[in-house]
C-alpha atoms as one frame of an Amber mdcrd trajectory, in Angstrom:
protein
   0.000   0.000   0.000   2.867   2.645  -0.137   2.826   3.077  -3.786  -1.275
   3.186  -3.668  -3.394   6.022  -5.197  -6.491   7.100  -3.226  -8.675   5.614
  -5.542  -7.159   1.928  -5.151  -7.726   2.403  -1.499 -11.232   4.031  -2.027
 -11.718   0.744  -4.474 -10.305  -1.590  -1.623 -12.308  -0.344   1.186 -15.721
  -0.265  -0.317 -15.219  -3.797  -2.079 -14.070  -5.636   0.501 -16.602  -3.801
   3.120 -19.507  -5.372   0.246 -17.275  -8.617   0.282 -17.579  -8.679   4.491
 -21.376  -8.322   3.799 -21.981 -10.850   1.633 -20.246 -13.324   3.564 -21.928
 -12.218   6.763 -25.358 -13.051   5.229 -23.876 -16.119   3.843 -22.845 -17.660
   6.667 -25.707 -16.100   8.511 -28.414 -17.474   5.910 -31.006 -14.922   6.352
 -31.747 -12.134   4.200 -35.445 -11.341   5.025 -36.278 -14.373   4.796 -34.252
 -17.692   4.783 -31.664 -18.235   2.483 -32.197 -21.779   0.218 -28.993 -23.396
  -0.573 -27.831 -22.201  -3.929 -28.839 -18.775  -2.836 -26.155 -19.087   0.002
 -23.844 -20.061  -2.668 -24.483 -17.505  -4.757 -23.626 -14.881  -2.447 -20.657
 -17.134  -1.058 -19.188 -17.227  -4.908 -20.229 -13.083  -5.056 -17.811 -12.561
  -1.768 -14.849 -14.886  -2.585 -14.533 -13.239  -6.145 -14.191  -9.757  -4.019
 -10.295 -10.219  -4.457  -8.059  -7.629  -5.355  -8.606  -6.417  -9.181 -10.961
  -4.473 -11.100 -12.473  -7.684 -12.779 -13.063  -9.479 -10.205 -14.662  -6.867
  -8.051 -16.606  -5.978 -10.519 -17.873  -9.363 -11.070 -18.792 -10.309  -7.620
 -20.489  -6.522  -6.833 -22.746  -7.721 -10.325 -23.471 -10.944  -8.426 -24.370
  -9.285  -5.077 -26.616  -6.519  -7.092 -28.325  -9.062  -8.840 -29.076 -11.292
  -5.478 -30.018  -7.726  -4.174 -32.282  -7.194  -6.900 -34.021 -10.641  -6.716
 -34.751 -10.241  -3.235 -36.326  -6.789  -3.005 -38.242  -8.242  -6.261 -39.788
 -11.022  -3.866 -40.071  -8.353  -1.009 -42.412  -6.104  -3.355 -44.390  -9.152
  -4.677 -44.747 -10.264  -0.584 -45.477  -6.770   0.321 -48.298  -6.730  -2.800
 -49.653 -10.162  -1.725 -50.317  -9.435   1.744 -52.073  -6.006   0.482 -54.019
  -8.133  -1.859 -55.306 -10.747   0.678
């Protein structure tokens, strides 16, 4: 880290802080509701790929927005379900 720019450490800190998330909810297995399998290792392959380099990062934050997505999908549809009933 001597020879880092700001933005590399900007980059760092927010990924791995997302990475520390996802693993936390992994491992954890609740995310509003309970977490099946394959979504646990969905977000488990979204943290581990968290590793330093602008691919990578950016291919486990796409992962972990698109679990993100999917969930607050299924929280809407709940949330219109229970108005509906």
């Amino acid at each position: 880290m001597i020879n880092a720019t700001r933005w590399s450490i900007a980059q760092a800190a927010v990924t791995r802080s997302i990475g520390i998330i996802a693993i936390s909810v992994t491992f954890g297995g609740f995310y509003h509701t309970p977490l099946s399998v394959l979504e646990r290792l969905w977000l488990l392959a979204a943290a581990l790929l968290v590793v330093p380099g602008t691919f990578t990062d950016l291919m486990g934050l796409g992962l972990g927005a698109a679990f993100y997505l999917l969930e607050r999908r299924r929280e809407v549809e709940r949330a219109h379900l229970e108005t509906v009933a």
